[in-house]
DOTIZA-90276 format. One line per 2 residues: their letters; for each residue x, y, z of N, C-alpha, C. Coordinates in pm, whole numbers, plus 50000, padded with zeros to 5 digits. Layout:
<pts>
A	X,Y,Z,X,Y,Z,X,Y,Z  ...
</pts>
This chain:
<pts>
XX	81832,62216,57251,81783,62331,57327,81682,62285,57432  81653,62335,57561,81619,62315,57631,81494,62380,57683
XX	81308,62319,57633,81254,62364,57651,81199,62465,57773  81181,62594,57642,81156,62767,57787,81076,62715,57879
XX	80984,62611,57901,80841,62562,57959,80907,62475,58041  81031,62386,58007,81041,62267,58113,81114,62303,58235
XX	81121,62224,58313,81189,62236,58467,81354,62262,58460  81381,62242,58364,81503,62247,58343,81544,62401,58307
XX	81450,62441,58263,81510,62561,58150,81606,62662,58212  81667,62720,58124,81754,62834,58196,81666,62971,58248
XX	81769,63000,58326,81677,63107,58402,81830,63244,58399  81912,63179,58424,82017,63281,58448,82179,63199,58369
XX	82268,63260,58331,82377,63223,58311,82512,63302,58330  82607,63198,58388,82718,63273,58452,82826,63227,58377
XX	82916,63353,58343,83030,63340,58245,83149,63340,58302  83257,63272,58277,83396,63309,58337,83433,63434,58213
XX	83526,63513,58295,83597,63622,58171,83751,63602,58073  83811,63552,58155,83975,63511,58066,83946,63391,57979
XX	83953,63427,57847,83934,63309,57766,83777,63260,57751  83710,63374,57761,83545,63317,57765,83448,63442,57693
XX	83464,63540,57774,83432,63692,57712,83536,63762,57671  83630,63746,57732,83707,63843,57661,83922,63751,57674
XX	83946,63834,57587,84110,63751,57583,84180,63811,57592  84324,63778,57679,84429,63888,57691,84554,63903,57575
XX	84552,64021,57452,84589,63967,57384,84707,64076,57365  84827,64015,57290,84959,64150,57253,84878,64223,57158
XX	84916,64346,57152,84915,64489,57070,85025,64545,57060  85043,64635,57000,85142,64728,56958,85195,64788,57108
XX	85102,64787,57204,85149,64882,57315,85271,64761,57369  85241,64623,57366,85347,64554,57437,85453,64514,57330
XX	85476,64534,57188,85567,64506,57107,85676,64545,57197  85722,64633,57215,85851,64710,57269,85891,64641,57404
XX	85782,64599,57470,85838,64568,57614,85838,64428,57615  85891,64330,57532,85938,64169,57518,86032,64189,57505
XX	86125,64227,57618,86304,64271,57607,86378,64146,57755  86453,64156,57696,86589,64078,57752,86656,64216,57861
XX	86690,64200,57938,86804,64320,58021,86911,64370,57957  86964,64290,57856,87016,64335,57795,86991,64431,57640
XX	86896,64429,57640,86778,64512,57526,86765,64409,57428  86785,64290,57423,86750,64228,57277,86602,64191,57329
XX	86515,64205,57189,86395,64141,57173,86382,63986,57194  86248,63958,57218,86219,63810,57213,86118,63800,57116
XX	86170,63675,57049,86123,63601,56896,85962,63610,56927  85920,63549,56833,85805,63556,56832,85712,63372,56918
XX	85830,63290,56870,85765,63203,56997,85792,63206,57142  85872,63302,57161,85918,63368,57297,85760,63434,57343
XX	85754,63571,57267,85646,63609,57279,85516,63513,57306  85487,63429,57239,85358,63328,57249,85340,63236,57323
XX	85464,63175,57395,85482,63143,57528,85446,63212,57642  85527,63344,57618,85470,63429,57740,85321,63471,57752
XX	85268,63495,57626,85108,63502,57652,85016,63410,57693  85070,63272,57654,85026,63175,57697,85036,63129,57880
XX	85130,63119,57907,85167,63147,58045,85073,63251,58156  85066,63394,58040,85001,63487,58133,84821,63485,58141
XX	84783,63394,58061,84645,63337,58035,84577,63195,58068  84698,63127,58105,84633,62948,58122,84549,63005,58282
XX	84399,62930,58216,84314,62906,58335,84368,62847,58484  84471,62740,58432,84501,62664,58547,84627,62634,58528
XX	84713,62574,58640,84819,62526,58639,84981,62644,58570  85096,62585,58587,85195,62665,58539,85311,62567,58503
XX	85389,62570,58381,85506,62504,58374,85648,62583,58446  85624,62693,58528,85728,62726,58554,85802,62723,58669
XX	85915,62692,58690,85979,62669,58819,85948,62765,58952  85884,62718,59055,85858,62827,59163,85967,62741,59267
XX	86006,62885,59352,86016,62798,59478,85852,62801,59556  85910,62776,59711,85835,62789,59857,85719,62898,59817
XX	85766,63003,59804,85719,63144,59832,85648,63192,59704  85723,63186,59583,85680,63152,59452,85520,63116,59410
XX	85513,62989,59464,85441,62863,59499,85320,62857,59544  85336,62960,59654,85236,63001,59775,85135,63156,59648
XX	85259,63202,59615,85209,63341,59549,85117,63290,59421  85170,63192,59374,85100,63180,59230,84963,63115,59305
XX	84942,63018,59397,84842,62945,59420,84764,63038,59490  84810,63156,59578,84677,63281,59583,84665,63372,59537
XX	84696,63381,59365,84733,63505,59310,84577,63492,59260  84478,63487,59272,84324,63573,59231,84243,63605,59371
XX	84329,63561,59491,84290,63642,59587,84319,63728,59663  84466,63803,59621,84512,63869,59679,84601,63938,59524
XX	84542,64062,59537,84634,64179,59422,84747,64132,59431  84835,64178,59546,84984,64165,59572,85043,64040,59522
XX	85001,63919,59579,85031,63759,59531,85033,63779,59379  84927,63810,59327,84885,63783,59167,85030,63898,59110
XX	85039,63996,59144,85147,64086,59091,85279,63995,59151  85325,63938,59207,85389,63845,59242,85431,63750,59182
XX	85336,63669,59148,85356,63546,59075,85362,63572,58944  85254,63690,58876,85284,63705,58738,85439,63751,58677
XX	85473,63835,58806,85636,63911,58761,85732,63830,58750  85728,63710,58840,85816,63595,58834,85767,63561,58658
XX	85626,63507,58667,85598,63410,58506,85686,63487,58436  85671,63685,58401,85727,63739,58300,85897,63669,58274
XX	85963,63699,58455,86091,63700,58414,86127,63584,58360  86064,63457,58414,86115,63323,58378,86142,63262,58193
XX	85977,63366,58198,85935,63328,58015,86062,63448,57930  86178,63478,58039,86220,63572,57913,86245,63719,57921
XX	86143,63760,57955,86098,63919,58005,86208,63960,58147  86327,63988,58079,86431,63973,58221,86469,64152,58262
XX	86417,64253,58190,86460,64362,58172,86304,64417,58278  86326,64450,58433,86281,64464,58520,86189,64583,58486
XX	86158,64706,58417,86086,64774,58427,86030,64738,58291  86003,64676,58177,85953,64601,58096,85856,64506,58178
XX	85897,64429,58257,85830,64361,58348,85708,64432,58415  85723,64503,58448,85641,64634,58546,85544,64666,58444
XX	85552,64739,58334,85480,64793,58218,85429,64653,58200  85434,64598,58128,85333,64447,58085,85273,64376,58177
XX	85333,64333,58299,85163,64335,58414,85103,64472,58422  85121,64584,58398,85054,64687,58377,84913,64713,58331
XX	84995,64631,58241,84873,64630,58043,84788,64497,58086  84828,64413,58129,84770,64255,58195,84661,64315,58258
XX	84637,64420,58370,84551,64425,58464,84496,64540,58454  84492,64622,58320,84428,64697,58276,84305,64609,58171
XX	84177,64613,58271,84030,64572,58206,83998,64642,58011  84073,64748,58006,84028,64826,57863,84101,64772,57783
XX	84237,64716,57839,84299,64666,57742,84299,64474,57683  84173,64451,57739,84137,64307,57667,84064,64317,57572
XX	84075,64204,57469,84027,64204,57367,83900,64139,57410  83738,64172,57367,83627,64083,57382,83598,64010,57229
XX	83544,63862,57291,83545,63767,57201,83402,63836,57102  83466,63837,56924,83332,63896,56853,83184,63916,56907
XX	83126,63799,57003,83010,63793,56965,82929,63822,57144  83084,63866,57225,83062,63893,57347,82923,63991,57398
XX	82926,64106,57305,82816,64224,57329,82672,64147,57314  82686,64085,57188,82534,64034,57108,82505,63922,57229
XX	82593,63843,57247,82517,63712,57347,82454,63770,57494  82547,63912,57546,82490,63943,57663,82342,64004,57629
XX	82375,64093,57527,82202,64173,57484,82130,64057,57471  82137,63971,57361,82004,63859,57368,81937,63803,57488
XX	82055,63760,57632,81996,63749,57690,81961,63792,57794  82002,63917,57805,81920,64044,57872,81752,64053,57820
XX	81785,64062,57719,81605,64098,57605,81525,64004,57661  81600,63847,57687,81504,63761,57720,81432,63712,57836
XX	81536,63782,57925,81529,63814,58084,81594,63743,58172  81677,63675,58085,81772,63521,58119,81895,63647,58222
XX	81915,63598,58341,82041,63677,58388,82123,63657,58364  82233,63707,58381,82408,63705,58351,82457,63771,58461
XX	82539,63664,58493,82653,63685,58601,82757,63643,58544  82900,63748,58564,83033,63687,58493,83093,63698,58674
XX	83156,63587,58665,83237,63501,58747,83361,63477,58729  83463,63494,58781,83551,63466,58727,83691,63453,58868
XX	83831,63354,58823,83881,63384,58921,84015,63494,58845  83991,63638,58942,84078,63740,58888,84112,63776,59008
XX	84219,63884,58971,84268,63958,59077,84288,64155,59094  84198,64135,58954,84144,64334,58951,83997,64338,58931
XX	83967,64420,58897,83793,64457,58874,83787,64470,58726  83719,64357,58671,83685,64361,58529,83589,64426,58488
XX	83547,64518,58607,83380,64584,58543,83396,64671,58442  83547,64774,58466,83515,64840,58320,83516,64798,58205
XX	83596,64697,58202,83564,64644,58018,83442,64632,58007  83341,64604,58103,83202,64615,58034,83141,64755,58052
XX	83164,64850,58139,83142,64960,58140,83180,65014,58012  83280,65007,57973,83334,65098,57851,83266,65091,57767
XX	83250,64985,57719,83116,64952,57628,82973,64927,57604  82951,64977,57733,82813,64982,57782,82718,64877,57811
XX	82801,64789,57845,82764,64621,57867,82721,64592,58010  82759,64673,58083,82742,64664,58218,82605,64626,58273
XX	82519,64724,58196,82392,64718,58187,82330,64557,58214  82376,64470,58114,82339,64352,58102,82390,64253,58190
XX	82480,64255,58276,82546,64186,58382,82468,64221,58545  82396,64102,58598,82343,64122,58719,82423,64119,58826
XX	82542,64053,58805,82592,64007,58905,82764,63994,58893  82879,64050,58932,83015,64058,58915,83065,63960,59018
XX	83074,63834,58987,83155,63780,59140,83307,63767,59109  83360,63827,59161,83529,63836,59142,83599,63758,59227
XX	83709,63645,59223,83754,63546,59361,83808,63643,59440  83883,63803,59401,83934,63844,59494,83913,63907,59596
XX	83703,63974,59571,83662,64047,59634,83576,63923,59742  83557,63792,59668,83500,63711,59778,83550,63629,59837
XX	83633,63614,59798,83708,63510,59839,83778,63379,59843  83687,63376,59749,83712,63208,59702,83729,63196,59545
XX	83797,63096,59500,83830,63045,59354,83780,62923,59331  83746,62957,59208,83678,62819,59136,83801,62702,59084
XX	83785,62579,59154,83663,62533,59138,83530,62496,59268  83644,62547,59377,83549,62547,59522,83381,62636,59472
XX	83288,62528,59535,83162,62538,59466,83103,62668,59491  83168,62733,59601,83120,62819,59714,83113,62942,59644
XX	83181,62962,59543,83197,63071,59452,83076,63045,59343  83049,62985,59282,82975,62913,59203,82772,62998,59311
XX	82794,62914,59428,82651,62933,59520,82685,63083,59525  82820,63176,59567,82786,63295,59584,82720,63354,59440
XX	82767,63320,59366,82741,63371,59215,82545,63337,59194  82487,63266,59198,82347,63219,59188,82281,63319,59323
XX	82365,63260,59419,82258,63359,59550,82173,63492,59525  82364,63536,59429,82295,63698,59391,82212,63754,59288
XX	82201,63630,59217,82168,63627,59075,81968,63574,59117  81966,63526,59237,81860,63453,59267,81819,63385,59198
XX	81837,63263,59181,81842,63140,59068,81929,63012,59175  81848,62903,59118,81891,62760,59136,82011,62689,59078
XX	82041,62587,59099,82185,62513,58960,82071,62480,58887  81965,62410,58872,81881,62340,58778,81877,62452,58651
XX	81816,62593,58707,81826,62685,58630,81953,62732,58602  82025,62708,58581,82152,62796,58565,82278,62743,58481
XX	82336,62803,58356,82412,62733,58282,82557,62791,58284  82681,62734,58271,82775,62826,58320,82872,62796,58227
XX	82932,62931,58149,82992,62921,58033,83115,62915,58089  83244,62839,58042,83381,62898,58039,83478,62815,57949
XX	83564,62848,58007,83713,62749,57872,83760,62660,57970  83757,62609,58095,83814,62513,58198,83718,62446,58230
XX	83737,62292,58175,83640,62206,58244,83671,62154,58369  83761,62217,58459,83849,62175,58564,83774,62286,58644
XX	83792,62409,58599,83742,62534,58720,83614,62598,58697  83570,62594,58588,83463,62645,58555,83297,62509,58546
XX	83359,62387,58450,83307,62297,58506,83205,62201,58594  83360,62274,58744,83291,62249,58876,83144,62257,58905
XX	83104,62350,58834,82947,62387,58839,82875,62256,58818  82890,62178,58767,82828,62045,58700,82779,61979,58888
XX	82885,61980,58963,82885,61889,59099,82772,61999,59162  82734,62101,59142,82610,62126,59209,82462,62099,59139
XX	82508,62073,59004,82340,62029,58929,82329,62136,58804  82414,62263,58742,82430,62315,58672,82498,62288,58557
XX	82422,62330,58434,82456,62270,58261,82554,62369,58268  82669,62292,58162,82815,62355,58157,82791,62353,58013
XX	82889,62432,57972,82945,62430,57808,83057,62499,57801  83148,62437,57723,83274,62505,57732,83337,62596,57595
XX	83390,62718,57618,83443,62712,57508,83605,62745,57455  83658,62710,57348,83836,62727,57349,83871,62856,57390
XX	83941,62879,57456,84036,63028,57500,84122,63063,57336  84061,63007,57222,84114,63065,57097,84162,63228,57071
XX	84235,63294,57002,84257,63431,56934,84144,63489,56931  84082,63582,56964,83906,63649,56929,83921,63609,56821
XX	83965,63684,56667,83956,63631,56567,83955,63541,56520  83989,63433,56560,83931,63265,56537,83814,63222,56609
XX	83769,63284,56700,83626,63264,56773,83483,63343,56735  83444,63381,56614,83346,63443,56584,83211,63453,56683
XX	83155,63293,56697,83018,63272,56735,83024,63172,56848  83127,63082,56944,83097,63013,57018,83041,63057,57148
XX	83063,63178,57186,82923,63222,57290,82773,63205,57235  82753,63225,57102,82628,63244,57049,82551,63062,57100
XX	82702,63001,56992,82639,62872,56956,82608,62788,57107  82733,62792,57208,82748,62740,57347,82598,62755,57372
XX	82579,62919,57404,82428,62941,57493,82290,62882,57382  82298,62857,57302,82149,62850,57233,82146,62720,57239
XX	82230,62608,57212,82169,62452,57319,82126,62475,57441  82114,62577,57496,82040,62587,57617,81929,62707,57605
XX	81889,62842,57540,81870,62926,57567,81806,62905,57461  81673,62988,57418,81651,63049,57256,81656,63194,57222
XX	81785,63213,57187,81842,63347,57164,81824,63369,57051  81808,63304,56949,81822,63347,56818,81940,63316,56729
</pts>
């Protein structure tokens, strides 16, 4: 932990959201819509592929062309691209029955319908109480504010930097400086949680403490927001 007194200490911390606060996970609402065009269901490692696909921080195993290509690589800065590239991921992983397709990026880019990691609420309150800021950062392509609105979390978040409303994606640093500017805080002060040591990371090349944690099931992730922030923070 990193003494409250030294030069180092934290002052503010910025979270990525997919796989960090919160996870995009199947429910009952998408059981029905893992269909083939021809109406057969897809298995269950069908299914877990496709969630996987619709959640990796970075990169894609799936065949794009030209256009494809272009869409997936600006799909958190542009709505349209991101609805683009994800509809392709669906059909490729399987999901070939076109208005099934439609409904499940639906549910994808509906903020109420992510799951938050157990200990998401408690780590933002602690360090609200302590006066430590929070900025969630992230590269998306809708407005994640209501999942914290809904739950009244909002409160505790200083700062929303979204790649699509600014412009830029991490790991370009520029997102990273917009995120602190607003937060008014330094990298020295500033620790930055996420599951990509590739995009989230990046923060390290301006002088900011990283910690990472697995994009696991919520239910297999109880406490690694807790544990991540308190080598840096004294939250409790």
């Amino acid at each position: 932990m990193i003494d409250p007194a030294s030069d180092r200490a934290i002052h503010a911390v910025l979270f990525d959201f997919s796989g960090t606060l919160f996870r995009l996970e199947a429910n009952d609402r998408w059981d029905a819509l893992f269909t083939t065009a021809e109406g057969s269901s897809l298995d269950a490692d069908e299914r877990s592929l496709v969630m996987t696909r619709m959640t990796a921080p970075v990169g894609s195993d799936v065949p794009m062309d030209a256009e494809q290509q272009r869409a997936w690589e600006r799909r958190d800065l542009d709505p349209a691209m991101h609805r683009a590239a994800y509809l392709h991921v669906l059909e490729s992983s399987g999901v070939t029955d076109a208005a099934a397709r439609d409904a499940l990026y639906a549910l994808a880019v509906d903020p109420d319908g992510w799951t938050p990691y157990p200990d998401t609420g408690e780590v933002l309150a602690r360090l609200h109480a302590r006066g430590v800021r929070v900025g969630v950062l992230s590269n998306i392509a809708f407005d994640a504010r209501a999942a914290f609105a809904s739950r009244g979390w909002d409160r505790f978040v200083g700062a929303f930097v979204l790649s699509f409303e600014v412009g830029v994606v991490k790991p370009d640093l520029a997102i990273f400086e917009i995120a602190m500017r607003e937060l008014g805080v330094t990298p020295e002060h500033t620790l930055m949680v996420g599951d990509s040591a590739h995009a989230d990371g990046a923060a390290t090349e301006l002088g900011c403490a990283f910690t990472q944690v697995d994009p696991l099931p919520t239910a297999q992730r109880p406490t690694a927001l807790l544990d991540g922030v308190r080598a840096y923070v004294p939250i409790g």
